[in-house]
Backbone as a printed PyTorch tensor [residue, N CA C, xyz], in Angstrom:
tensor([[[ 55.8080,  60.5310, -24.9660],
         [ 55.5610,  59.4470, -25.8880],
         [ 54.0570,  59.3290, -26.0740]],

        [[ 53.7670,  59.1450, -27.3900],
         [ 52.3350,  59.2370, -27.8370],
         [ 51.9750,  57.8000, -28.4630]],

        [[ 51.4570,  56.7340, -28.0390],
         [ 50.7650,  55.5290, -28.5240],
         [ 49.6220,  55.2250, -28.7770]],

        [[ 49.3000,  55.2920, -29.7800],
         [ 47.6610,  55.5980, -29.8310],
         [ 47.3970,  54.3160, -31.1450]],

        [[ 47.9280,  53.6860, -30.3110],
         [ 47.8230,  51.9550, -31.6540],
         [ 46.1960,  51.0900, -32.2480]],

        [[ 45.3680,  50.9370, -30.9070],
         [ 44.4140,  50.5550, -30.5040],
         [ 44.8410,  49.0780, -30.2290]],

        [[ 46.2970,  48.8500, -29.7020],
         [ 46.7280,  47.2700, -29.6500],
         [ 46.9500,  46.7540, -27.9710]],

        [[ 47.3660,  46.0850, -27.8700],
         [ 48.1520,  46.2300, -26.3460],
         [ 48.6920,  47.0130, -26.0290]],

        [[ 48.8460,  47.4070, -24.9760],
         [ 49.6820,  48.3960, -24.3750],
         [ 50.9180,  47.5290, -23.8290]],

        [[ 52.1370,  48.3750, -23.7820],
         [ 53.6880,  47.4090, -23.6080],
         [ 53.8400,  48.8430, -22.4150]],

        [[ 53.2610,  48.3190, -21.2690],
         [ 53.7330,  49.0070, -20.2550],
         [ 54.9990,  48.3470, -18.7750]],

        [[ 55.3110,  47.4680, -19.2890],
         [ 56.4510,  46.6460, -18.5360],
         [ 57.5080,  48.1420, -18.5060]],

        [[ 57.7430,  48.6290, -18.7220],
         [ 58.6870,  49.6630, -18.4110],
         [ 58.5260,  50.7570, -16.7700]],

        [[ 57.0150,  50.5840, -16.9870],
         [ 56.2160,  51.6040, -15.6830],
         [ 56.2800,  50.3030, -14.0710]],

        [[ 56.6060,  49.4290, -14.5250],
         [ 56.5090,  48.0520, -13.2550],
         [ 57.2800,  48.7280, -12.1990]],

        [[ 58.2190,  48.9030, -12.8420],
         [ 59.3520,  49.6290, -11.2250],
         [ 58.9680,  51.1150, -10.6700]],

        [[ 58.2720,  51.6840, -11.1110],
         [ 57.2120,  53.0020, -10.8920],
         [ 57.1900,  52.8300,  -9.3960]],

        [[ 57.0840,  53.3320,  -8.2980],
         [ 56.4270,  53.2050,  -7.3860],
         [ 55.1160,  53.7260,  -7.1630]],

        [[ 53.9880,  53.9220,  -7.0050],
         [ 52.9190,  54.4680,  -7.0430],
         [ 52.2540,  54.4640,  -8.2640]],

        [[ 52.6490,  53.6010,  -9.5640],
         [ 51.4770,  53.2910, -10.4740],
         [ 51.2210,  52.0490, -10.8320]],

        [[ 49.4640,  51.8700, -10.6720],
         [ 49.0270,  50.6290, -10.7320],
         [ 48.8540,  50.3440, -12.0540]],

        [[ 49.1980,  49.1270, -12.1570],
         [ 48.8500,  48.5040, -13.7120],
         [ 47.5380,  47.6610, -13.3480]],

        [[ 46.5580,  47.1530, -14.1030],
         [ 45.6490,  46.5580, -14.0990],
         [ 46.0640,  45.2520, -14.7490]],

        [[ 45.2700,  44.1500, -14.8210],
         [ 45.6850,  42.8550, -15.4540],
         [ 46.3260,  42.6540, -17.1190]],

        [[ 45.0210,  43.5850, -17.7750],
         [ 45.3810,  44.1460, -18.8250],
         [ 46.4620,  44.7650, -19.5160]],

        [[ 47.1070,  45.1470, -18.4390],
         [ 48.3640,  46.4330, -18.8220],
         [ 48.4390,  47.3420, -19.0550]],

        [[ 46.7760,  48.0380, -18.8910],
         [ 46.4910,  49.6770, -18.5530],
         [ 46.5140,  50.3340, -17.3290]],

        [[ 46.5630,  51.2950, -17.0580],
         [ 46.8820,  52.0520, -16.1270],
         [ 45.7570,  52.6330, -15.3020]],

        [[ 46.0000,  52.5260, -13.6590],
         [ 45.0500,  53.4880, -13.1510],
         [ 45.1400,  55.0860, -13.3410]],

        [[ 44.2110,  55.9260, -13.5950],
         [ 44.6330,  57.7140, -13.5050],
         [ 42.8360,  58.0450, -12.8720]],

        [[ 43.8600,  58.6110, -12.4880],
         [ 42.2390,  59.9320, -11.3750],
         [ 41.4630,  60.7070, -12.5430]],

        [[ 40.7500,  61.4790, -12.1930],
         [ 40.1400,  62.3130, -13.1370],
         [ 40.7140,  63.5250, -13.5760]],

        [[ 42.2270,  63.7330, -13.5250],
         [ 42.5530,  64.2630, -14.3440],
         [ 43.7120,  63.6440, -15.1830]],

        [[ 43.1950,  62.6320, -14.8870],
         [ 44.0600,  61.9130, -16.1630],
         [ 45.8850,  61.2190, -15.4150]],

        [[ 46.1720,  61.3100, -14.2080],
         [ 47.4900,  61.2600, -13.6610],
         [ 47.4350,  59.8610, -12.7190]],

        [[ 48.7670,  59.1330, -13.0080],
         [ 48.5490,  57.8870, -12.5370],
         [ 48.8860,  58.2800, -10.5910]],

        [[ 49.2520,  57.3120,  -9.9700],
         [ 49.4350,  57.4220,  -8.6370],
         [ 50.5290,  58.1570,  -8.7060]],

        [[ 51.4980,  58.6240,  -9.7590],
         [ 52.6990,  59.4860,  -9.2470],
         [ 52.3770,  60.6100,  -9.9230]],

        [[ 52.6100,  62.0470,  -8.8740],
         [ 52.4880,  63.0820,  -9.5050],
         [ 53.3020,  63.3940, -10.8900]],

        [[ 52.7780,  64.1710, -11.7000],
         [ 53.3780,  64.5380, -12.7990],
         [ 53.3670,  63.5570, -13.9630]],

        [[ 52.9910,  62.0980, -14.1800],
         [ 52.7460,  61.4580, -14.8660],
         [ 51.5750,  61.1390, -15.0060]],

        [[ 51.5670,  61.5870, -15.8090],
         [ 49.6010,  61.4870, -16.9210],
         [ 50.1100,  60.3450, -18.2500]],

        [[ 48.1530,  59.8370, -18.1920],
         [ 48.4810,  58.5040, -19.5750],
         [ 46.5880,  58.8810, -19.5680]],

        [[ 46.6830,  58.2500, -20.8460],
         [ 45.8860,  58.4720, -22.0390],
         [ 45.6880,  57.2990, -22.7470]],

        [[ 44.6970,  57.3480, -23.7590],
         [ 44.6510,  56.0450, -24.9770],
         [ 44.4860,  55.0530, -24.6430]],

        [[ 45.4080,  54.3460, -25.2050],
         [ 45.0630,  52.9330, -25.2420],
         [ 45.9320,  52.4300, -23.8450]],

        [[ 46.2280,  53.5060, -22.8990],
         [ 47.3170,  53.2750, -21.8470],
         [ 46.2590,  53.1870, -20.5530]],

        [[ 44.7900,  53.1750, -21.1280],
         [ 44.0570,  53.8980, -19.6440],
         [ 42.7170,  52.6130, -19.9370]],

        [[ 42.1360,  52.0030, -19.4580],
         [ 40.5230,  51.6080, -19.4130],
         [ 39.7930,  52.4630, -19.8850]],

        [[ 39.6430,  52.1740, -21.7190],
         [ 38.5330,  52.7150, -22.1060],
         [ 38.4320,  52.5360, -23.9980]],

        [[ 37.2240,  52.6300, -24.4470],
         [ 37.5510,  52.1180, -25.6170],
         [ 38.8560,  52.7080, -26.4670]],

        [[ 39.0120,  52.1660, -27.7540],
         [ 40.1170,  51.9830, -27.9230],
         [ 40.3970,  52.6320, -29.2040]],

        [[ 40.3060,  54.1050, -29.8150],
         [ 39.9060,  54.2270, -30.9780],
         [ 41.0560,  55.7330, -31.1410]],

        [[ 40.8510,  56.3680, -32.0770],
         [ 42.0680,  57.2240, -32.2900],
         [ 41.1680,  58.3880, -31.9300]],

        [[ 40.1980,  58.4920, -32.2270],
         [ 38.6480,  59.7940, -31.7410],
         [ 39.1270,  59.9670, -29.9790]],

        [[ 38.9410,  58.8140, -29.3510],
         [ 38.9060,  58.7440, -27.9310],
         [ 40.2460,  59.0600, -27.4440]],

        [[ 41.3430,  58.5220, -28.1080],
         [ 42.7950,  58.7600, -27.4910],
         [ 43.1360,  60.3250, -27.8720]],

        [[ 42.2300,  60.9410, -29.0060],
         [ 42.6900,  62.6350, -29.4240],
         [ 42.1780,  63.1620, -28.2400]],

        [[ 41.1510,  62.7630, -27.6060],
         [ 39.6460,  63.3660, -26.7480],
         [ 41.2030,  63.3860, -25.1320]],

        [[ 41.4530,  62.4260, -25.0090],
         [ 42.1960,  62.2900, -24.0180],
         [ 43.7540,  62.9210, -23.9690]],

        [[ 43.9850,  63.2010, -25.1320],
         [ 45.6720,  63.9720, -25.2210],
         [ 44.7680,  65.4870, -25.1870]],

        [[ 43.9190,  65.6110, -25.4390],
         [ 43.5560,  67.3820, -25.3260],
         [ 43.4380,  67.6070, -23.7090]],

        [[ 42.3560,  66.1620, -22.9650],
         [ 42.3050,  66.5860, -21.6940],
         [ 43.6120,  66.3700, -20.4900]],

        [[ 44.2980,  65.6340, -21.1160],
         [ 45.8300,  65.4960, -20.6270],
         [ 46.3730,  66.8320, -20.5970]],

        [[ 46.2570,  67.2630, -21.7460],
         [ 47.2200,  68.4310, -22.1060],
         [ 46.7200,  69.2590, -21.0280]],

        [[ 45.4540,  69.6930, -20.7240],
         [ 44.8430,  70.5270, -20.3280],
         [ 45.0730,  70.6660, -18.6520]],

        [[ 45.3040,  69.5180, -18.2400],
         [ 45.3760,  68.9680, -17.0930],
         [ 46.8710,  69.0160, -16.8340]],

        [[ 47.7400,  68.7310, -17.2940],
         [ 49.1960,  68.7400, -17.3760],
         [ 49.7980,  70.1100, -16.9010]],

        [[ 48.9970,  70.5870, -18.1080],
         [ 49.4450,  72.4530, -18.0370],
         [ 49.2520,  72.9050, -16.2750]],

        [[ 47.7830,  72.6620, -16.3980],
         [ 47.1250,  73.0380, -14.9170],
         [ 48.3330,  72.8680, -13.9520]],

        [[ 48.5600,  71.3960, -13.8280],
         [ 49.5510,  70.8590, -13.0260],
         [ 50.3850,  71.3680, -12.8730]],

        [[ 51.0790,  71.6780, -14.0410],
         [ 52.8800,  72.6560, -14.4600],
         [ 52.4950,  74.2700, -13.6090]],

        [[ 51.3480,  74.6720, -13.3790],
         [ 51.4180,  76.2220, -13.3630],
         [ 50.3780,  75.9460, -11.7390]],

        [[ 50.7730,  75.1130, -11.2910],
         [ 49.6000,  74.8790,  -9.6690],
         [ 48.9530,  75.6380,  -9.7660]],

        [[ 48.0680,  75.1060, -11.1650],
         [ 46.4190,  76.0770, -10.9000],
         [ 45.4820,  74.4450, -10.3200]],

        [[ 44.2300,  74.9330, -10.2850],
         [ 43.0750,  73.9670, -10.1140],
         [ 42.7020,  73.7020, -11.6360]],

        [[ 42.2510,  72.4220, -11.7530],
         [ 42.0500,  71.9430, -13.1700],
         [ 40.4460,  72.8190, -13.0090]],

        [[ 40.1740,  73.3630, -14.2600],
         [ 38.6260,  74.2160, -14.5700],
         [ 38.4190,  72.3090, -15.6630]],

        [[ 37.2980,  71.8370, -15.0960],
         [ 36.7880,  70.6950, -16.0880],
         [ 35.5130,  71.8220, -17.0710]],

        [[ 36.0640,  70.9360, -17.8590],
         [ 34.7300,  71.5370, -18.8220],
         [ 33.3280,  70.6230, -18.9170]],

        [[ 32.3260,  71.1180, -19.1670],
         [ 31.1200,  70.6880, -18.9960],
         [ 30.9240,  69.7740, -20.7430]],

        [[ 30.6350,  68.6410, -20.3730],
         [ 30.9220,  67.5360, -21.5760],
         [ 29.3250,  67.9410, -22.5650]],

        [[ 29.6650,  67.3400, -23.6780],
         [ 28.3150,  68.0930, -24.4470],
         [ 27.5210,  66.2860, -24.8360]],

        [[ 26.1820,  66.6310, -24.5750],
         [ 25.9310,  64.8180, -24.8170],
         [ 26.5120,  64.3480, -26.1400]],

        [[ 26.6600,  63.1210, -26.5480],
         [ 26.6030,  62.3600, -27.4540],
         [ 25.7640,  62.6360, -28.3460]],

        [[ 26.4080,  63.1110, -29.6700],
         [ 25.3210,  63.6400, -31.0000],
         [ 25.4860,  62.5570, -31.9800]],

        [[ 24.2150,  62.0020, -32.3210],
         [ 23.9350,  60.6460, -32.7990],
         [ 24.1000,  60.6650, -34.2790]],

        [[ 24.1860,  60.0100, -35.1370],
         [ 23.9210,  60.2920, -36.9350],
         [ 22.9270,  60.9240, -36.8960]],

        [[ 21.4900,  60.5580, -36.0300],
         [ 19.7460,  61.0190, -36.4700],
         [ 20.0450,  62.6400, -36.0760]],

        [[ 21.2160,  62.7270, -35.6490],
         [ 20.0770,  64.6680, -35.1700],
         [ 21.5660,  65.6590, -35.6200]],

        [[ 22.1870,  64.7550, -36.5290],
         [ 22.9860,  65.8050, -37.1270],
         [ 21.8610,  66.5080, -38.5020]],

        [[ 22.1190,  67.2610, -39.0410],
         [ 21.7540,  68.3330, -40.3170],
         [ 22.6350,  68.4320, -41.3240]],

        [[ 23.1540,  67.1040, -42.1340],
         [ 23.4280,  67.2330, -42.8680],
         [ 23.7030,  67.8710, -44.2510]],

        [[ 22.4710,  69.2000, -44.2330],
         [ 22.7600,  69.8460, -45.2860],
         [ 24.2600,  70.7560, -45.8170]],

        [[ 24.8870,  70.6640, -44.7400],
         [ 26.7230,  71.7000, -44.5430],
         [ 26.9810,  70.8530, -45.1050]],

        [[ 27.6010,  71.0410, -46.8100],
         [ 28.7300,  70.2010, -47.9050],
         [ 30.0410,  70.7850, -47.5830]],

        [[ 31.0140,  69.9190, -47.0180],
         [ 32.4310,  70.3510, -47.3340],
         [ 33.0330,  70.3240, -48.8200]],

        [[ 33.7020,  70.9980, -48.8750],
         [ 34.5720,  71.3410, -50.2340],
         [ 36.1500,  70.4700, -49.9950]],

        [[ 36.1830,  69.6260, -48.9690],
         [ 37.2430,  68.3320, -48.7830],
         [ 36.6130,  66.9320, -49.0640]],

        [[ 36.5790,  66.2970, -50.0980],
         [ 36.6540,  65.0180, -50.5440],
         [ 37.5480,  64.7010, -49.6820]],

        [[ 37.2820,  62.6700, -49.4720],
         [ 38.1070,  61.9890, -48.8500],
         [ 39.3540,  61.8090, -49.7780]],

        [[ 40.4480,  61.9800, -49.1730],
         [ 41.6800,  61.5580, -49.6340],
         [ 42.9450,  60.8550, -49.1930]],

        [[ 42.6700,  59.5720, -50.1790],
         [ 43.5010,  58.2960, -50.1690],
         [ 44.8200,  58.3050, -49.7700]],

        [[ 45.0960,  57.5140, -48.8130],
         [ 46.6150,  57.8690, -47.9670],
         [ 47.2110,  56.7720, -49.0650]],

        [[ 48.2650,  57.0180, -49.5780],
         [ 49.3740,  55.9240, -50.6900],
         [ 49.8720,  54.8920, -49.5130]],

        [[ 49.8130,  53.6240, -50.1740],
         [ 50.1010,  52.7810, -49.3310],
         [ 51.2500,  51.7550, -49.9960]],

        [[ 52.3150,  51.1060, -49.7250],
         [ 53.7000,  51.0480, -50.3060],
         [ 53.2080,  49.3190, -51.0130]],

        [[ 53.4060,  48.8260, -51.8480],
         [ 53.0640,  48.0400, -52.5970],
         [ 53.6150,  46.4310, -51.5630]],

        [[ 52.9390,  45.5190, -51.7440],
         [ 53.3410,  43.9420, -51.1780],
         [ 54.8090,  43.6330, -50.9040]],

        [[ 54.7610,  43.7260, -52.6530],
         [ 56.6930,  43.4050, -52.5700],
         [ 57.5290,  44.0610, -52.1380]],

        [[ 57.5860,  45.6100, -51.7270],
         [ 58.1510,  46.2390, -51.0410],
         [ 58.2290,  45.9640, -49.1240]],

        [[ 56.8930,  46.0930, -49.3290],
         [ 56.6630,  45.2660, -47.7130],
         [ 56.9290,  44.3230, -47.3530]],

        [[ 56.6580,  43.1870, -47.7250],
         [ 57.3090,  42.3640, -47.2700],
         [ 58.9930,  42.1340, -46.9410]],

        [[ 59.7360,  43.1040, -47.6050],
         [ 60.9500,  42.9330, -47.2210],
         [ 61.8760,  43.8200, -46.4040]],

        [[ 60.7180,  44.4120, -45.6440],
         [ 61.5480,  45.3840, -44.3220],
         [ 60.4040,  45.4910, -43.5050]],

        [[ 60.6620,  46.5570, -42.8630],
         [ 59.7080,  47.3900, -41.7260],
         [ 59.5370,  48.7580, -42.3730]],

        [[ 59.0490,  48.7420, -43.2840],
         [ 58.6890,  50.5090, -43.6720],
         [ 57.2950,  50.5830, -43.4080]],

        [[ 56.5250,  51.9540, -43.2980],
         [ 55.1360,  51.9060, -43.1940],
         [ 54.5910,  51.0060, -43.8490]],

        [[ 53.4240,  50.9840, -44.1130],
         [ 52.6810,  50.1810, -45.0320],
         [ 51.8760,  51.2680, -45.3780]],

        [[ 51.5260,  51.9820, -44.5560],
         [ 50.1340,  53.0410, -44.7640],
         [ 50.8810,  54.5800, -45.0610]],

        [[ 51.4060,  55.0640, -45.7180],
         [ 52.3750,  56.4730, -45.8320],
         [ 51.8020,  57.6930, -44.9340]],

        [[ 50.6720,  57.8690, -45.0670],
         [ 50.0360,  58.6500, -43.7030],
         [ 49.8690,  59.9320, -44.6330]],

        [[ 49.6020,  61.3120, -43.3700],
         [ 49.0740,  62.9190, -44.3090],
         [ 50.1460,  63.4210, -43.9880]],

        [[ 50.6600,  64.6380, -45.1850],
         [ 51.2150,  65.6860, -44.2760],
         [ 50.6920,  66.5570, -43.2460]],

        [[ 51.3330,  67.6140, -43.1570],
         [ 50.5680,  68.2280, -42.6020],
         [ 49.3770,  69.1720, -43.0800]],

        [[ 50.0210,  69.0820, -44.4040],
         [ 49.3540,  70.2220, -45.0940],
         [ 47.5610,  69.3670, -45.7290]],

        [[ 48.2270,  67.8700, -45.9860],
         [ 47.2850,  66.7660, -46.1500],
         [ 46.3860,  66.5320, -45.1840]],

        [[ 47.0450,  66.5370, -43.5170],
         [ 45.8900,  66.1580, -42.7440],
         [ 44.7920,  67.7100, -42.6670]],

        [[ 45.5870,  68.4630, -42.4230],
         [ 44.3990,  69.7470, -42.1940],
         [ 43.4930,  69.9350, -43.3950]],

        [[ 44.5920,  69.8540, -44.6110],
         [ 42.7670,  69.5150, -45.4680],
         [ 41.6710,  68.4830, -45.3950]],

        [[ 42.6860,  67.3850, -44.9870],
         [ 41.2780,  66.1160, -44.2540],
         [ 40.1760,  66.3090, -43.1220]],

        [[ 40.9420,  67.1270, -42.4380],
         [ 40.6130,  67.4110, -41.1960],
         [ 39.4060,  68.5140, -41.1920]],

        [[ 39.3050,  68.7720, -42.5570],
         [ 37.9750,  70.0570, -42.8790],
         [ 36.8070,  68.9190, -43.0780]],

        [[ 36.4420,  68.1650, -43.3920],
         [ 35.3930,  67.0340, -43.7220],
         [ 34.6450,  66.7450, -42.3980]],

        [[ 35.6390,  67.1240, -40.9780],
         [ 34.8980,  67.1610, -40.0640],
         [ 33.6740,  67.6650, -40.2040]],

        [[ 32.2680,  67.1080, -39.4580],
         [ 31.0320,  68.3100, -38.9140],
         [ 31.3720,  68.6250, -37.3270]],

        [[ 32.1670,  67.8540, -36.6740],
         [ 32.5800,  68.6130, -35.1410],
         [ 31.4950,  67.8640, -34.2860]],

        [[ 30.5820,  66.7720, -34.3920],
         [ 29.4090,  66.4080, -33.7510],
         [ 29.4630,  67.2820, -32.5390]],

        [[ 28.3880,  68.2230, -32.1280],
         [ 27.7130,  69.1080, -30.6160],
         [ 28.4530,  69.9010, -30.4840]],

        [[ 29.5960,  70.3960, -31.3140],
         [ 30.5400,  71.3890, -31.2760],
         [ 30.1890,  72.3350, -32.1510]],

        [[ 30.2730,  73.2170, -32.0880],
         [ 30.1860,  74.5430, -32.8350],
         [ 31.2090,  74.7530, -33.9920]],

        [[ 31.1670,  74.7370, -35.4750],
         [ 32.4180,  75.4680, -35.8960],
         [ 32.1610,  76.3860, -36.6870]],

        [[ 31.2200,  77.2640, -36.7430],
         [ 31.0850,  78.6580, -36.6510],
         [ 30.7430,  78.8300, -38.5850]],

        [[ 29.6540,  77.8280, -38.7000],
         [ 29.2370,  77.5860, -40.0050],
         [ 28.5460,  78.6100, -40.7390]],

        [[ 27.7710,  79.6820, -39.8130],
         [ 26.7220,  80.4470, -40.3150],
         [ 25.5940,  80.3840, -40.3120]],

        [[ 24.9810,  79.1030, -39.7100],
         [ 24.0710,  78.8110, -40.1610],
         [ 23.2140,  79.4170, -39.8340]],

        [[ 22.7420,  79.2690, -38.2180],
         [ 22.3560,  79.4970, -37.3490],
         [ 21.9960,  81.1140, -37.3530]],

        [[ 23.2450,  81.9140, -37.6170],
         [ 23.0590,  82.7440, -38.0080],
         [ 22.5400,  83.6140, -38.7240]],

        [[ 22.5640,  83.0900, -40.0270],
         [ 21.8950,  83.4330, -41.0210],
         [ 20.2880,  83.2130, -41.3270]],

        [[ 20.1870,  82.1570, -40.4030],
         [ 18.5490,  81.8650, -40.9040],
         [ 18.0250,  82.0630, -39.3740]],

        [[ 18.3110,  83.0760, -38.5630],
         [ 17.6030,  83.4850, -37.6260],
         [ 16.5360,  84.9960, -37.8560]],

        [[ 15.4260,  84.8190, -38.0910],
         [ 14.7240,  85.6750, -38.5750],
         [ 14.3430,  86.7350, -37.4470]],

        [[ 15.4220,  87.2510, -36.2150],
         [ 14.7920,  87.7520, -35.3540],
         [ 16.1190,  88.6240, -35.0190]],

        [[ 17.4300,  88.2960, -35.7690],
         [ 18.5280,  88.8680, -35.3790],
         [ 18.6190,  88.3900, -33.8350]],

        [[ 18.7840,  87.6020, -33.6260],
         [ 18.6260,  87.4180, -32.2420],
         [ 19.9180,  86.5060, -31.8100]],

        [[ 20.7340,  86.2180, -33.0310],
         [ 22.2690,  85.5280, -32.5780],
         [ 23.3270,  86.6220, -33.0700]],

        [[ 23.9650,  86.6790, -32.6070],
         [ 25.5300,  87.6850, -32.5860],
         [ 26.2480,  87.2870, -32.4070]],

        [[ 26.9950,  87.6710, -33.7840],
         [ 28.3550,  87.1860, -33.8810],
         [ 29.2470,  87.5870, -32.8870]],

        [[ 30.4090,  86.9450, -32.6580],
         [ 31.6770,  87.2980, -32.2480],
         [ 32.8020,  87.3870, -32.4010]],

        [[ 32.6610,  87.0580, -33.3230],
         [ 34.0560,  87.0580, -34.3930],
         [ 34.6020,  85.0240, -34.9210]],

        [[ 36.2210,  85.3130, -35.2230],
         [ 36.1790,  84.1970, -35.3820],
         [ 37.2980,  83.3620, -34.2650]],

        [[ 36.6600,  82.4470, -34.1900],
         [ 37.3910,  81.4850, -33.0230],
         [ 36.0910,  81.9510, -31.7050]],

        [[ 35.4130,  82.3380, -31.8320],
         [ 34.7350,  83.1300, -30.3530],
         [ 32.9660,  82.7510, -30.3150]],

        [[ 32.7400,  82.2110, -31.5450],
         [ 31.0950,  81.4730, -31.9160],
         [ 30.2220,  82.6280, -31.6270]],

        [[ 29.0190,  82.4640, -31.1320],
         [ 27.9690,  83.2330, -31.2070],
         [ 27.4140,  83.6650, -29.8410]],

        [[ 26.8580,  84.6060, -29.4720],
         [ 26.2440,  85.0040, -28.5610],
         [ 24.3690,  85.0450, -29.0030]],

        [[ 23.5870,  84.6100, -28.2260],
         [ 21.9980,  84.3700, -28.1560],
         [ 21.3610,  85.8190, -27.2430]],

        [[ 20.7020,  86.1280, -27.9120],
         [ 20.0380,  87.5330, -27.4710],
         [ 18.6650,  87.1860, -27.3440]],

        [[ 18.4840,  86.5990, -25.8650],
         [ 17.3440,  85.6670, -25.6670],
         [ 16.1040,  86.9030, -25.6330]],

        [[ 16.0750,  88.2130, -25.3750],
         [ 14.9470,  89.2280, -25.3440],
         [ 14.4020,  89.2510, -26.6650]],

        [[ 15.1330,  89.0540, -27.9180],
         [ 15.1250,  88.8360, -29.2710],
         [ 14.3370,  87.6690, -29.7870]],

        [[ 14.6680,  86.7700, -28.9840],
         [ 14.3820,  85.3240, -29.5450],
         [ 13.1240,  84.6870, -29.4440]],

        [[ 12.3460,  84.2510, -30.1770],
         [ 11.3950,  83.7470, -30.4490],
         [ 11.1900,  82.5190, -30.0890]],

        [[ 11.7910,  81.8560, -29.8620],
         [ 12.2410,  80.1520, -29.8950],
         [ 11.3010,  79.3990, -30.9170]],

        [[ 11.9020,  80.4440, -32.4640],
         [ 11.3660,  79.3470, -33.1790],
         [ 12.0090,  78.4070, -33.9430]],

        [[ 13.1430,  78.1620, -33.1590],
         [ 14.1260,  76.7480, -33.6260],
         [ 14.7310,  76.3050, -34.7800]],

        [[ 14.4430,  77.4830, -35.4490],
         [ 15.0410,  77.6570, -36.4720],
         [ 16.3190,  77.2160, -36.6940]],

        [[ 17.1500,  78.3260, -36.0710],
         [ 19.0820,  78.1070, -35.6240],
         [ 19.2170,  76.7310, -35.4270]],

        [[ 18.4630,  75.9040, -34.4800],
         [ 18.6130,  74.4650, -34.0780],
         [ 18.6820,  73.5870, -35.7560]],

        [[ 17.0900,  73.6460, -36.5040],
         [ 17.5590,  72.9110, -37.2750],
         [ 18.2980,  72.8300, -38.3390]],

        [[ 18.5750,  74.3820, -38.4320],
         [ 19.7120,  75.0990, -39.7980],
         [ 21.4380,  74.2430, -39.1810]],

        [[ 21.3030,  74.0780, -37.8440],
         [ 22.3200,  73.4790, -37.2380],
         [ 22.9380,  72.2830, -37.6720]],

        [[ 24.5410,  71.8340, -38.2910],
         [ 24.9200,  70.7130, -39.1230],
         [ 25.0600,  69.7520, -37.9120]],

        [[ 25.3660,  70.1620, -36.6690],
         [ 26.4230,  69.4130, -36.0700],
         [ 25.7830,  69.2180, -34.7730]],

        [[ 24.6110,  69.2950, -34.6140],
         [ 23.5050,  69.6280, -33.3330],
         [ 24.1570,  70.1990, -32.1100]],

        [[ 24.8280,  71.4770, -32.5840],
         [ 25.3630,  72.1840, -31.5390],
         [ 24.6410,  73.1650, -30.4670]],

        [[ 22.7940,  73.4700, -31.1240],
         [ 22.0510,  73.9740, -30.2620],
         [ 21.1230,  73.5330, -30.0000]],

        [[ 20.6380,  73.3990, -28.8790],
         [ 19.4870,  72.4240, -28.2060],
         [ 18.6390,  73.0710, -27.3910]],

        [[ 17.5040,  72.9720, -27.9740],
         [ 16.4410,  73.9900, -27.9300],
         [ 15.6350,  73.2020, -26.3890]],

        [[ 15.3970,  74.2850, -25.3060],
         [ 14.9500,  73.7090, -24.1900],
         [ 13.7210,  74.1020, -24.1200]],

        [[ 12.2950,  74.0360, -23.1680],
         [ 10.9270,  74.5180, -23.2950],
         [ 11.7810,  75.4050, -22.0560]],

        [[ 11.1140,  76.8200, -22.4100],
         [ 11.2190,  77.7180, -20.7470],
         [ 10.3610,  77.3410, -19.3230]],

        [[ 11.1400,  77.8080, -18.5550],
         [ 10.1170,  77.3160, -17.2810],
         [ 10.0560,  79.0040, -16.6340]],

        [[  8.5970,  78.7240, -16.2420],
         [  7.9090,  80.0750, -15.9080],
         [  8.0000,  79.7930, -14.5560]]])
């Protein structure tokens, strides 16, 4: 079950749980990989202490998932190394998507008012993945070119697609170029230490 409301959480069902704590609130305790006091049950969203937004509850069903799997196949969870917080000021706005925003149909007053049907009709699928291109990915990589292209030293290499770039630091100049050709401030240029 996936709840990702940003409302209360209606966890009265988990009370008879043995080994999971509810907080006053009606969110849940989970360890760092996301699993309450009973093995095999993981929570997320708006089910856990933490803000409350549909960005943060996606952020948490990926690391659920990730963690879940682990669990299912008794491996050790591999955490991934978090990328800082990329602000409006140090994105590079010059990357134009070719996805305009597009208006979800929403079912008229008089219709609403006289049942429980959506109100908001939502994307398909075919609707959300074209929405879903308008992303810039903030500190994530999505393999724009940029970087690439305006490196005057050949000094980034490709890897195909899904696989981003490799840095050929004997090559590289560090003249930061790649950084600011960068939409999504996915490279962050450090001073070397001698």
């Amino acid at each position: 079950m996936i709840l990702a409301l940003g409302q209360d959480t209606d966890t009265g069902f988990l009370k008879n749980v043995p080994g999971i704590n509810i907080n006053e609130d009606g969110t849940l305790h989970v360890n760092d990989q996301m699993m309450t006091g009973v093995p095999g049950i993981f929570a997320g969203g708006d089910m856990i202490p933490s803000q409350r937004s549909v960005t943060i509850a996606t952020g948490h069903g990926k690391k659920a998932a990730r963690n879940i799997h682990a669990w299912l196949m008794n491996e050790a969870t591999i955490r991934k190394e978090k990328n800082e917080i990329v602000s409006n000021d140090l994105l590079n706005v010059w990357f134009s998507t070719t996805a305009p925003p597009k208006p979800q149909l929403h079912i008229v007053p008089s219709v609403a008012i006289k049942g429980f049907d959506e109100i908001v009709s939502g994307y398909s699928e075919a609707e959300a993945r074209y929405e879903a291109q308008r992303c810039l990915s903030c500190g994530n990589c999505f393999e724009c070119d940029g970087c690439y292209g305006a490196c005057p030293e050949d000094a980034i290499i490709k890897l195909g697609p899904g696989n981003r770039y490799k840095f050929d630091y004997k090559l590289c100049t560090g003249c930061a170029v790649c950084a600011e050709q960068c939409p999504c401030h996915a490279i962050e240029m450090s001073e070397e230490k001698m």
